[in-house]
PDB file of N, H, CA, C and O in Angstrom:
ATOM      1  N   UNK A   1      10.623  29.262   8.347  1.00  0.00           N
ATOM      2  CA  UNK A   1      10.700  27.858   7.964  1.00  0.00           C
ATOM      3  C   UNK A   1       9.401  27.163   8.364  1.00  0.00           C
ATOM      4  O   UNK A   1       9.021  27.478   9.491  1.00  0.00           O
ATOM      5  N   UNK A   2       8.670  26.339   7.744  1.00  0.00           N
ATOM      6  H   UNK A   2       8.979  26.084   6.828  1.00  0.00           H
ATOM      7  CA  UNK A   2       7.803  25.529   8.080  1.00  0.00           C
ATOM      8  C   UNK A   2       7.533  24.730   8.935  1.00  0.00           C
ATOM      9  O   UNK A   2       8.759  24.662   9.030  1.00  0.00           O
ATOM     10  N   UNK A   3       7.202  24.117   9.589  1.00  0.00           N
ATOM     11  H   UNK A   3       6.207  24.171   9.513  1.00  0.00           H
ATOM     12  CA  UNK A   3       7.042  23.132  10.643  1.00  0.00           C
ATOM     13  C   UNK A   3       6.203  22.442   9.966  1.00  0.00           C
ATOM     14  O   UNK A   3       5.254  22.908   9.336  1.00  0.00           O
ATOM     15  N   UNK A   4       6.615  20.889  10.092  1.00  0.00           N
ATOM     16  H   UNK A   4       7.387  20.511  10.604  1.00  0.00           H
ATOM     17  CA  UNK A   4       5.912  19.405   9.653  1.00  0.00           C
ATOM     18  C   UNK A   4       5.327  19.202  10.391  1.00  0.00           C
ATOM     19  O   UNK A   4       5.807  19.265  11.523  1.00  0.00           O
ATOM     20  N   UNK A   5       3.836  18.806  10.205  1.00  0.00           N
ATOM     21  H   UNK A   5       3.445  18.755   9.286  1.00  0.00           H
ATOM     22  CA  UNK A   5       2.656  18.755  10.903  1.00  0.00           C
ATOM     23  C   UNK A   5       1.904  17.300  11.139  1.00  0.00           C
ATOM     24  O   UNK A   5       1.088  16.933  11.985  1.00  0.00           O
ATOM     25  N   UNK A   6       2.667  16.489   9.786  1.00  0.00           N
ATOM     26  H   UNK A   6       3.330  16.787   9.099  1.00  0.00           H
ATOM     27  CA  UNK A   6       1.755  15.305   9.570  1.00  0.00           C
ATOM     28  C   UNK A   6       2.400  14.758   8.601  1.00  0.00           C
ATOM     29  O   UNK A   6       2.930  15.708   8.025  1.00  0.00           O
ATOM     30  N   UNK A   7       2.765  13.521   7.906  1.00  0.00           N
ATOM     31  H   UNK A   7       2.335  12.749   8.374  1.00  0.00           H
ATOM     32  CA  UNK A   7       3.003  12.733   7.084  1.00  0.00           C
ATOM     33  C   UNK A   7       1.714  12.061   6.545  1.00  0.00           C
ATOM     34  O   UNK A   7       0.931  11.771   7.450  1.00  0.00           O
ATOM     35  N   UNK A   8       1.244  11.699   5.128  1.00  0.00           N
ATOM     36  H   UNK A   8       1.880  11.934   4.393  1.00  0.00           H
ATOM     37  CA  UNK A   8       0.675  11.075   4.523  1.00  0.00           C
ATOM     38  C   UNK A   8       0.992  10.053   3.488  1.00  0.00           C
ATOM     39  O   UNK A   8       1.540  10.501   2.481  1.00  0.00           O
ATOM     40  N   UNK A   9       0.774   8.842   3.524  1.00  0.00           N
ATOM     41  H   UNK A   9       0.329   8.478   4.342  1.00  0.00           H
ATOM     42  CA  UNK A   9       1.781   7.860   2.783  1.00  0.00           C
ATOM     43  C   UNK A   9       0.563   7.350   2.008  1.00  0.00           C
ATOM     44  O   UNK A   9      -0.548   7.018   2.421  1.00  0.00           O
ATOM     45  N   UNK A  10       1.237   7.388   0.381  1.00  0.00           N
ATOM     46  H   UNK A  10       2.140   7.658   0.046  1.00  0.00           H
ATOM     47  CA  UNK A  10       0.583   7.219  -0.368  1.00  0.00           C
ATOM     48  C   UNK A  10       0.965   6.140  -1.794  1.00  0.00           C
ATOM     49  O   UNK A  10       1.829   6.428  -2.622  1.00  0.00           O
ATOM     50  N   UNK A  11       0.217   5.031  -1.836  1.00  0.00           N
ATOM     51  H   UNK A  11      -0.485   4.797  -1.163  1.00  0.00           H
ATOM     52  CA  UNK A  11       0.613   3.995  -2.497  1.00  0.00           C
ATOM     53  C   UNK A  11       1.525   2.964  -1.583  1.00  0.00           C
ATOM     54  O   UNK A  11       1.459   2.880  -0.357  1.00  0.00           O
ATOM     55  N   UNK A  12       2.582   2.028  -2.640  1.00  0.00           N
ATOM     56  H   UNK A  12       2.636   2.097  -3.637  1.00  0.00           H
ATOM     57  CA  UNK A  12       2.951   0.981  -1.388  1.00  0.00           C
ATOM     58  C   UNK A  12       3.804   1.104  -1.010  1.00  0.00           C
ATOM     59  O   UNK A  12       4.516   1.891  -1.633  1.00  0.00           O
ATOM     60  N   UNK A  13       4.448   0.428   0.328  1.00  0.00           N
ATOM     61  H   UNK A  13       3.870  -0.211   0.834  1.00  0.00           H
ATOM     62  CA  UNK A  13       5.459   0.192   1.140  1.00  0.00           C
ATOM     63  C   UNK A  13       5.925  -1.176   0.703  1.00  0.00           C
ATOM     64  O   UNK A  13       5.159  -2.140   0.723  1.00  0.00           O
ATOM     65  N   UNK A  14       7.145  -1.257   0.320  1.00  0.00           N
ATOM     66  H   UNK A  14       7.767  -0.473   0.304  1.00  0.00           H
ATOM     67  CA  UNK A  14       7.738  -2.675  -0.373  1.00  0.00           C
ATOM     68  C   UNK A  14       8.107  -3.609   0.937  1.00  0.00           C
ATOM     69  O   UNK A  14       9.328  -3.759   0.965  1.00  0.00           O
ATOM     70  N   UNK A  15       7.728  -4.002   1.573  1.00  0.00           N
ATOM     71  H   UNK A  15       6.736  -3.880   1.550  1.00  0.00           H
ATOM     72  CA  UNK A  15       7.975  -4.730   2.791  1.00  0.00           C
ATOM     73  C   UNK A  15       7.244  -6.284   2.718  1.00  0.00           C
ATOM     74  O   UNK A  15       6.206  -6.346   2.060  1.00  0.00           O
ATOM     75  N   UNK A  16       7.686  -7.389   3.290  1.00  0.00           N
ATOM     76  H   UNK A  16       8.529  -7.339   3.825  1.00  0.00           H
ATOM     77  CA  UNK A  16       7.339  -8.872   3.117  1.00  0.00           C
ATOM     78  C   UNK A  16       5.819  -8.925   3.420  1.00  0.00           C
ATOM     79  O   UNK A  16       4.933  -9.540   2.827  1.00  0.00           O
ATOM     80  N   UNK A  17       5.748  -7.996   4.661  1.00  0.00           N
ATOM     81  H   UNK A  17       6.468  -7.496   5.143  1.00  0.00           H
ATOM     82  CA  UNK A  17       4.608  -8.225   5.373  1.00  0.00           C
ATOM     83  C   UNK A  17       4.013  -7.300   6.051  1.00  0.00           C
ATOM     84  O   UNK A  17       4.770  -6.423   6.467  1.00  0.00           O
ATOM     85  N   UNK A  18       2.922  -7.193   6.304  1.00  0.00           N
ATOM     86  H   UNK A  18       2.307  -7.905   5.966  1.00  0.00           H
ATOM     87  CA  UNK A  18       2.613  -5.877   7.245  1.00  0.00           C
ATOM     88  C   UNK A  18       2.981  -5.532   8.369  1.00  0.00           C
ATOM     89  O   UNK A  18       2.830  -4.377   8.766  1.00  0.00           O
ATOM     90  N   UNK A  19       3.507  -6.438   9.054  1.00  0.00           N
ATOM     91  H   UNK A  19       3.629  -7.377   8.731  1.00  0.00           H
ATOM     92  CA  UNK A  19       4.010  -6.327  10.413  1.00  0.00           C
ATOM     93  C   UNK A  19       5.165  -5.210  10.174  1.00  0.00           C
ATOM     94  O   UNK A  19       5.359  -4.175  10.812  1.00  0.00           O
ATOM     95  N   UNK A  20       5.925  -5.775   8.973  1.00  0.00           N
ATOM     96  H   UNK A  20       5.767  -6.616   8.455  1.00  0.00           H
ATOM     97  CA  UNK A  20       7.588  -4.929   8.526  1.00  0.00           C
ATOM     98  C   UNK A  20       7.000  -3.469   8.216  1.00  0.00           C
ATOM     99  O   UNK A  20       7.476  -2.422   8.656  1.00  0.00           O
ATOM    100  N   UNK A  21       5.832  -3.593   7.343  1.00  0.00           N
ATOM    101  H   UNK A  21       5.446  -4.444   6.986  1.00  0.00           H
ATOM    102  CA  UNK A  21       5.533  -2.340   6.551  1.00  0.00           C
ATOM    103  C   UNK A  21       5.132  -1.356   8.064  1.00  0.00           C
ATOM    104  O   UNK A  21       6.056  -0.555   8.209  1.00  0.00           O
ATOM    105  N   UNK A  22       4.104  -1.184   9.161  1.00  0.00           N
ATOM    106  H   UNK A  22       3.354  -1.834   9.043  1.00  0.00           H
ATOM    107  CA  UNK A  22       4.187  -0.784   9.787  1.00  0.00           C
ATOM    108  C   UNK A  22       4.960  -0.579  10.826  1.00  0.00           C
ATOM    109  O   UNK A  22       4.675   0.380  11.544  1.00  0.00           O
ATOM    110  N   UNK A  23       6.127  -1.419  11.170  1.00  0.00           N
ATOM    111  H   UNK A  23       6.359  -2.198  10.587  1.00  0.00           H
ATOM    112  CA  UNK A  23       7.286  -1.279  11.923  1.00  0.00           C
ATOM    113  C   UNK A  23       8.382  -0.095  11.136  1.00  0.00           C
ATOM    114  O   UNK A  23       8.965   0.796  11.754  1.00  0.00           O
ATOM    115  N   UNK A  24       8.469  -0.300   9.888  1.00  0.00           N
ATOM    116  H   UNK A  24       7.995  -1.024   9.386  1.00  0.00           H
ATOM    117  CA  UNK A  24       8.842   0.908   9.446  1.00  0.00           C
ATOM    118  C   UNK A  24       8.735   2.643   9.215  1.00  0.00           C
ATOM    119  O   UNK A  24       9.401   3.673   9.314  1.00  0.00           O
ATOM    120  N   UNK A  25       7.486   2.169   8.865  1.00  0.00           N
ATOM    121  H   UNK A  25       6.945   1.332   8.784  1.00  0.00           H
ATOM    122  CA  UNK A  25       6.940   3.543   8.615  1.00  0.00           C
ATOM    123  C   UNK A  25       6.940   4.250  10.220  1.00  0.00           C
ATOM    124  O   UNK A  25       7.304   5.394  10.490  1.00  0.00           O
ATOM    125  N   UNK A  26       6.434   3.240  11.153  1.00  0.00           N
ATOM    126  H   UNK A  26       6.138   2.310  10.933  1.00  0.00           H
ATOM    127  CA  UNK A  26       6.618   3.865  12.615  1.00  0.00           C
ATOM    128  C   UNK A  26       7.805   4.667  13.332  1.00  0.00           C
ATOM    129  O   UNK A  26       7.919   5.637  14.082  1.00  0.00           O
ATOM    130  N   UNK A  27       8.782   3.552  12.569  1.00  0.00           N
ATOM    131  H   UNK A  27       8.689   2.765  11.960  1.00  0.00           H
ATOM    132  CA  UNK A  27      10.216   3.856  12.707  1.00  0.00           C
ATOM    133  C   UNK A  27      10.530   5.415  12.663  1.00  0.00           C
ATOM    134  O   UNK A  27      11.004   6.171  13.511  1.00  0.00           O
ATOM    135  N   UNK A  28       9.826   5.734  10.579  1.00  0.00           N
ATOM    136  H   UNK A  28       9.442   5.120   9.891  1.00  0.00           H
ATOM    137  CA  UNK A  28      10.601   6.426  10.491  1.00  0.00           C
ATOM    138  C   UNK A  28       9.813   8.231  10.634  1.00  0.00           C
ATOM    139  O   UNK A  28      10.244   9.372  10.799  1.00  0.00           O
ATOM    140  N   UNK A  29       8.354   7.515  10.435  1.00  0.00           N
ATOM    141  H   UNK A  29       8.003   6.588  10.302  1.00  0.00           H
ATOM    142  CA  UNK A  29       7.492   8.876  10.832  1.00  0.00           C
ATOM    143  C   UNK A  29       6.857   8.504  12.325  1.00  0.00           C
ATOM    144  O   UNK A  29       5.626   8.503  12.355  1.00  0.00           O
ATOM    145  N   UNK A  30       7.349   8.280  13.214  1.00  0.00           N
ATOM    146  H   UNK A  30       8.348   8.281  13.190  1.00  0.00           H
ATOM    147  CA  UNK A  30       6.715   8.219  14.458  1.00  0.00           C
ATOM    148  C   UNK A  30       6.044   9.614  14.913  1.00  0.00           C
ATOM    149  O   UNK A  30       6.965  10.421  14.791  1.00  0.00           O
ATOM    150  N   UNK A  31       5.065  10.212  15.312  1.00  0.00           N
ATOM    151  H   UNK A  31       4.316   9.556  15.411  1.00  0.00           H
ATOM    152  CA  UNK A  31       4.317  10.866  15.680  1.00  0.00           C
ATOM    153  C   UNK A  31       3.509  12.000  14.445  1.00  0.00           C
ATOM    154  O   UNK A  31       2.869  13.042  14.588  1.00  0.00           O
ATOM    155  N   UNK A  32       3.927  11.173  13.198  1.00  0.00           N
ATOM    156  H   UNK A  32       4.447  10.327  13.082  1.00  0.00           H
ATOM    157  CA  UNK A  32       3.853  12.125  12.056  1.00  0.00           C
ATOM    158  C   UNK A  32       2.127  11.720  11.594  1.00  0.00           C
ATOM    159  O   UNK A  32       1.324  12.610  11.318  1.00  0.00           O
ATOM    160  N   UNK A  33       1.712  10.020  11.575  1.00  0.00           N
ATOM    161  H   UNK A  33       2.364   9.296  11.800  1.00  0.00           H
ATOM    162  CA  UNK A  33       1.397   9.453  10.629  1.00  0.00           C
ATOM    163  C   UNK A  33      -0.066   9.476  11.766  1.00  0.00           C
ATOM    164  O   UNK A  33      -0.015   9.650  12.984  1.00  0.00           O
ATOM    165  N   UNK A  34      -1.415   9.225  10.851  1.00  0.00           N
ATOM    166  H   UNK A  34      -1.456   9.084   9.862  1.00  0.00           H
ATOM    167  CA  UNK A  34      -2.520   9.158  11.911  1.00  0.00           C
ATOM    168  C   UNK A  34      -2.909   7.823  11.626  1.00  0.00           C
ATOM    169  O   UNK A  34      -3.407   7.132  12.514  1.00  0.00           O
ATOM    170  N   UNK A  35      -2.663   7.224  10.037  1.00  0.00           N
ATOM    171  H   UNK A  35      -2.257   7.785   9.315  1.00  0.00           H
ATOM    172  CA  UNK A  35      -2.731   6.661   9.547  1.00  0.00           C
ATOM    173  C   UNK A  35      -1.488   5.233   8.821  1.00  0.00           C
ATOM    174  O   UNK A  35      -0.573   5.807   8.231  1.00  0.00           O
ATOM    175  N   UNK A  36      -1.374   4.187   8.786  1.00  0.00           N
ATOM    176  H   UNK A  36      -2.118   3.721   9.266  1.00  0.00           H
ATOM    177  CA  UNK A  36      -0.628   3.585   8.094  1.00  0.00           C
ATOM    178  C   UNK A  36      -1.255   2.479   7.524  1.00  0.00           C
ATOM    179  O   UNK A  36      -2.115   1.822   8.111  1.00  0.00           O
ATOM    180  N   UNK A  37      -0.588   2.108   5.668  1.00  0.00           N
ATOM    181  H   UNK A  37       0.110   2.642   5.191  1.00  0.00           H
ATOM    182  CA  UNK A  37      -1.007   1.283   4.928  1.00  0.00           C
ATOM    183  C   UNK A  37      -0.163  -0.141   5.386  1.00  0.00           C
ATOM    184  O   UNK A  37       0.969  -0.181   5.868  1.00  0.00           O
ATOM    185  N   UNK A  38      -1.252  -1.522   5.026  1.00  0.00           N
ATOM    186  H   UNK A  38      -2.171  -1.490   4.635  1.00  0.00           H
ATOM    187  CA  UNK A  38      -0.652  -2.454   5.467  1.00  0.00           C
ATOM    188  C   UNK A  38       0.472  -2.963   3.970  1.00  0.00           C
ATOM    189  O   UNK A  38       0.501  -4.115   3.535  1.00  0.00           O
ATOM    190  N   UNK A  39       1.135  -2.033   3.516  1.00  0.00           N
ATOM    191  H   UNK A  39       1.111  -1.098   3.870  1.00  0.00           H
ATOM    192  CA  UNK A  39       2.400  -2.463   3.056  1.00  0.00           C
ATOM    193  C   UNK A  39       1.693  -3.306   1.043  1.00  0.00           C
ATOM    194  O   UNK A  39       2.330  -3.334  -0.009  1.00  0.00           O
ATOM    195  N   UNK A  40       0.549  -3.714   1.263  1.00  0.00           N
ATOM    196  H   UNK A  40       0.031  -3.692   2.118  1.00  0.00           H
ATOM    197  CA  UNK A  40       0.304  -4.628   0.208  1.00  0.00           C
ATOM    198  C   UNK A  40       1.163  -5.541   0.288  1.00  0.00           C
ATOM    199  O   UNK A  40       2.132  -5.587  -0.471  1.00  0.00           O
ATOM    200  N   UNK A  41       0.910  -6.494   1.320  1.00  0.00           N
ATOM    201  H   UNK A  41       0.123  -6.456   1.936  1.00  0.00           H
ATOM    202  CA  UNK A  41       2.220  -7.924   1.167  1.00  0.00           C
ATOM    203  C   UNK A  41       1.453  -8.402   0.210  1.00  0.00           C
ATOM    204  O   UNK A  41       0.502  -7.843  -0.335  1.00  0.00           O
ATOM    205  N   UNK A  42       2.003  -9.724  -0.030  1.00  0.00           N
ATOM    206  H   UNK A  42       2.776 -10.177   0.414  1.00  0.00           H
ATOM    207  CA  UNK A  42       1.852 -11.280  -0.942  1.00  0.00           C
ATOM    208  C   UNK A  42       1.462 -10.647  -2.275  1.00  0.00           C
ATOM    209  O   UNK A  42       2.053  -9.734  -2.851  1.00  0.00           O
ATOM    210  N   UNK A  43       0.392 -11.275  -2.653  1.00  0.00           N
ATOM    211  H   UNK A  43      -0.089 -12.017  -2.185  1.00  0.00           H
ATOM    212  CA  UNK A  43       0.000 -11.073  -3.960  1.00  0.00           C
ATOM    213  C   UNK A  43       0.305  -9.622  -4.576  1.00  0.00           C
ATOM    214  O   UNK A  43       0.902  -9.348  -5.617  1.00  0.00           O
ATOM    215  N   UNK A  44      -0.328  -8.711  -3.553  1.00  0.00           N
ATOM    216  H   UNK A  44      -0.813  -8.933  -2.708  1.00  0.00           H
ATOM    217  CA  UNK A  44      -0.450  -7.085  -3.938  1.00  0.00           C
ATOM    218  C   UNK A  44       0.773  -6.982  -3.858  1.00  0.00           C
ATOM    219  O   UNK A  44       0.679  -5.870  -4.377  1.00  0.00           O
ATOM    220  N   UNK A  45       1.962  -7.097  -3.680  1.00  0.00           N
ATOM    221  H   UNK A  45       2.039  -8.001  -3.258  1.00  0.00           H
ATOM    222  CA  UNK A  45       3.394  -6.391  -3.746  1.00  0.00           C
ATOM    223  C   UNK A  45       3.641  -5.416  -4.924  1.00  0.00           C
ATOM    224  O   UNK A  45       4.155  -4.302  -4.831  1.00  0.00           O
ATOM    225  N   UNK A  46       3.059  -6.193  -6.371  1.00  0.00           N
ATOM    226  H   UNK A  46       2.641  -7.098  -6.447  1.00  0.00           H
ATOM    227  CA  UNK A  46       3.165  -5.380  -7.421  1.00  0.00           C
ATOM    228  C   UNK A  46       1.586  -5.277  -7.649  1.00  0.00           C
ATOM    229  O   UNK A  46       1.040  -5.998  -8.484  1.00  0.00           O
ATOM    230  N   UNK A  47       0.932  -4.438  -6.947  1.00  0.00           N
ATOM    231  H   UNK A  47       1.375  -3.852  -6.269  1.00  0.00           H
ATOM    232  CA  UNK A  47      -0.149  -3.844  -6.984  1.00  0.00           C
ATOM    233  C   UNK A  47      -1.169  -4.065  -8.507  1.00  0.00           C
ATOM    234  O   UNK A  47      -2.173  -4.777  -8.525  1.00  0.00           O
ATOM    235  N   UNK A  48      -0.567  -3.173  -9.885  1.00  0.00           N
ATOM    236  H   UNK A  48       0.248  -2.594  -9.870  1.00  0.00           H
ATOM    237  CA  UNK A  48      -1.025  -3.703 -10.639  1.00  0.00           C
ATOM    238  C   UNK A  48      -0.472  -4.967 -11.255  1.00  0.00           C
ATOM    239  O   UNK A  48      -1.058  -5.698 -12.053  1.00  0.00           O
ATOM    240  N   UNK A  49       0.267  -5.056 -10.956  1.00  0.00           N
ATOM    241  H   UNK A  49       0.743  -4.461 -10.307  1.00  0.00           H
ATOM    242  CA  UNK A  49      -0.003  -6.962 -11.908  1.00  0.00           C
ATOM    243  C   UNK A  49      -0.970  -7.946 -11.212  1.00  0.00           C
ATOM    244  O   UNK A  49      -1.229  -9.077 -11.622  1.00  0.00           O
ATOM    245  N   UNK A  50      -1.437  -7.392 -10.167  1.00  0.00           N
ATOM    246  H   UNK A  50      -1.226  -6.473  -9.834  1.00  0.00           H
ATOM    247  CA  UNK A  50      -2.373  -8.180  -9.049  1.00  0.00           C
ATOM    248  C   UNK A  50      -3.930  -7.846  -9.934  1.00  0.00           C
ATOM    249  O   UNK A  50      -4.531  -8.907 -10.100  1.00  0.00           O
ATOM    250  N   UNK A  51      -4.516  -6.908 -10.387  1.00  0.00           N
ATOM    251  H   UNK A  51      -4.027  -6.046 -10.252  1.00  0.00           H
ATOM    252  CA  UNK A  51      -5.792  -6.191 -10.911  1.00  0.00           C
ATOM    253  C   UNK A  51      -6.075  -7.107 -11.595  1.00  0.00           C
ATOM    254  O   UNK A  51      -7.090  -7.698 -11.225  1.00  0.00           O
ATOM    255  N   UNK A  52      -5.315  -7.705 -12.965  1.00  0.00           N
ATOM    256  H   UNK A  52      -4.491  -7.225 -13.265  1.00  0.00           H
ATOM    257  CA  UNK A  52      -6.127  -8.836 -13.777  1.00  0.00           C
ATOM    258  C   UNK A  52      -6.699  -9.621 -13.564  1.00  0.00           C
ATOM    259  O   UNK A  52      -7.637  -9.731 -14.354  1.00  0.00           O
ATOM    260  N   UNK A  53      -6.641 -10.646 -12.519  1.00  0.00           N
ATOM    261  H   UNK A  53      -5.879 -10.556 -11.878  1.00  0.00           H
ATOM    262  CA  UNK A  53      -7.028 -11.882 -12.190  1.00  0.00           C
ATOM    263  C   UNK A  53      -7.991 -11.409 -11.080  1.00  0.00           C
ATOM    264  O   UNK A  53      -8.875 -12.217 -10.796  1.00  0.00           O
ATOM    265  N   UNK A  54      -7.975 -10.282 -10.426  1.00  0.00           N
ATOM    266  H   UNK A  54      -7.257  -9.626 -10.657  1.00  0.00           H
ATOM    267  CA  UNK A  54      -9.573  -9.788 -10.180  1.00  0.00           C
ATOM    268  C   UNK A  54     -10.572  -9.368 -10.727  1.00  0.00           C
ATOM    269  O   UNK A  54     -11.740  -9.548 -10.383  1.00  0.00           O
ATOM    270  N   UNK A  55     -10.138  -8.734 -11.684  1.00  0.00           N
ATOM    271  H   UNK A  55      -9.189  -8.587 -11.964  1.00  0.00           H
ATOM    272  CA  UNK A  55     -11.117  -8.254 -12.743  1.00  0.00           C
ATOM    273  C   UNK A  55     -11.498  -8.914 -13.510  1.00  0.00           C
ATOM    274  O   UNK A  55     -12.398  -8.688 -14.319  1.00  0.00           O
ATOM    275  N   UNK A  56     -10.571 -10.281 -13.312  1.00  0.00           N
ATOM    276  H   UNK A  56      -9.841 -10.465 -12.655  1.00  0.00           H
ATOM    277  CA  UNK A  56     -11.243 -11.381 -14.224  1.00  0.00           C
ATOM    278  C   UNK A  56     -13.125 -12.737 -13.936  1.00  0.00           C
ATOM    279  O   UNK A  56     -14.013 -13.351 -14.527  1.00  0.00           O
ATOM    280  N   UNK A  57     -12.536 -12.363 -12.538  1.00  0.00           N
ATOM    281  H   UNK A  57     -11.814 -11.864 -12.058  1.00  0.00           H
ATOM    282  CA  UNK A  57     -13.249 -12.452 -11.607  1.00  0.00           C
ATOM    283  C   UNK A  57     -14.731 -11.693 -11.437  1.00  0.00           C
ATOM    284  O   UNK A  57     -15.759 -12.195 -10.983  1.00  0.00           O
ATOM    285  N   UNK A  58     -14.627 -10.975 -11.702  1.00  0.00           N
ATOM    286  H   UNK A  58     -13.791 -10.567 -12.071  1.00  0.00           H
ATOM    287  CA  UNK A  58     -15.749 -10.056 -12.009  1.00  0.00           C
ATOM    288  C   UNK A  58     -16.951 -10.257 -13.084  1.00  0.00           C
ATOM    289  O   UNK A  58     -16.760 -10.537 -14.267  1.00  0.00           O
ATOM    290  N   UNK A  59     -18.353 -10.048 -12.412  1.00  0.00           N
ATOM    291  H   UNK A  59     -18.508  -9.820 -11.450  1.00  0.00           H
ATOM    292  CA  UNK A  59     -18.889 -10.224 -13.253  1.00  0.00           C
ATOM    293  C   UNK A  59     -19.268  -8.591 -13.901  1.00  0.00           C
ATOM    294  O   UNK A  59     -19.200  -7.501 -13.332  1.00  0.00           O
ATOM    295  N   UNK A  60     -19.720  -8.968 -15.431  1.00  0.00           N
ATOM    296  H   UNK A  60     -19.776  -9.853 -15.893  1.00  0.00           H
ATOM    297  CA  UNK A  60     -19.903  -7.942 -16.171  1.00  0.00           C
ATOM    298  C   UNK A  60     -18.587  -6.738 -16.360  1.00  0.00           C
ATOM    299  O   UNK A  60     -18.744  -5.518 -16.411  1.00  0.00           O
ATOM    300  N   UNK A  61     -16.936  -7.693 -16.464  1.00  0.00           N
ATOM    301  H   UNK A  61     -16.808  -8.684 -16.423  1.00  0.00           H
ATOM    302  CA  UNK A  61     -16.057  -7.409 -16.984  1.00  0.00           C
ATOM    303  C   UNK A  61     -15.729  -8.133 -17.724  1.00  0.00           C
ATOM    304  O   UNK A  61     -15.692  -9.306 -17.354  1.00  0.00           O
ATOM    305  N   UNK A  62     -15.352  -7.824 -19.046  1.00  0.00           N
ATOM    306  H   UNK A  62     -15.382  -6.871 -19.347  1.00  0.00           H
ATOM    307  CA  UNK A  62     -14.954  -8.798 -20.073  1.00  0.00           C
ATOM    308  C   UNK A  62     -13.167  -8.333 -20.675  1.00  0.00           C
ATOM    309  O   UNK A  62     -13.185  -7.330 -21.388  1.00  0.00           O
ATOM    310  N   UNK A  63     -12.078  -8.805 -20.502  1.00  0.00           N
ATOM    311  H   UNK A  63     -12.064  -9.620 -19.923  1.00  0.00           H
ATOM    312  CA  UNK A  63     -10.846  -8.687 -21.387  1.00  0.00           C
ATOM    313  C   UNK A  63     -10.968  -8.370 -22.653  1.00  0.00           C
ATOM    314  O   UNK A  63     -11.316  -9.284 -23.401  1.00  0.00           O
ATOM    315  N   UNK A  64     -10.723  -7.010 -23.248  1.00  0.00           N
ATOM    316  H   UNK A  64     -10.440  -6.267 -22.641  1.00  0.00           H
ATOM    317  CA  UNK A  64     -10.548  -6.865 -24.572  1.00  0.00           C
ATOM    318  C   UNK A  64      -9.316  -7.151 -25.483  1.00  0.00           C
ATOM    319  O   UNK A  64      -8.748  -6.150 -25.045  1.00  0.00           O
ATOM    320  N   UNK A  65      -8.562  -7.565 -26.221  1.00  0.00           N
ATOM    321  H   UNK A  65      -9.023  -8.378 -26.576  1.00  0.00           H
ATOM    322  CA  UNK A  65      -7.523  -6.691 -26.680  1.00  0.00           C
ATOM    323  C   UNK A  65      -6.264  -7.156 -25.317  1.00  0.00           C
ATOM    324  O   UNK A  65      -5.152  -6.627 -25.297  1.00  0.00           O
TER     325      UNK A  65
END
């Protein structure tokens, strides 16, 4: 049987805030993780619906279509 060595968390944690998002993940991979994401609160919650209005922002990006 394998032995778990490490957890890697990848993309978001649905949590209000980062405080929650890392209280969780601590929770539930405690000694697993080397690393933890701050959850993407507020705006980033839905990650891409957040991209437009940065990229809009941008210079030498233009909206096609």
């Amino acid at each position: 049987m394998a032995t778990v060595r490490g957890a890697h968390l990848v993309g978001s944690l649905t949590y209000p805030d980062a405080e929650e998002a890392m209280t969780a993940a601590a929770g539930h991979l405690a000694g697993l993780l080397r690393r933890v994401p701050d959850g993407e609160p507020g705006d980033r919650f839905h990650w891409i619906m957040f991209q437009p209005g940065v990229l809009a922002e941008a210079d030498g990006i233009e909206r096609v279509g």
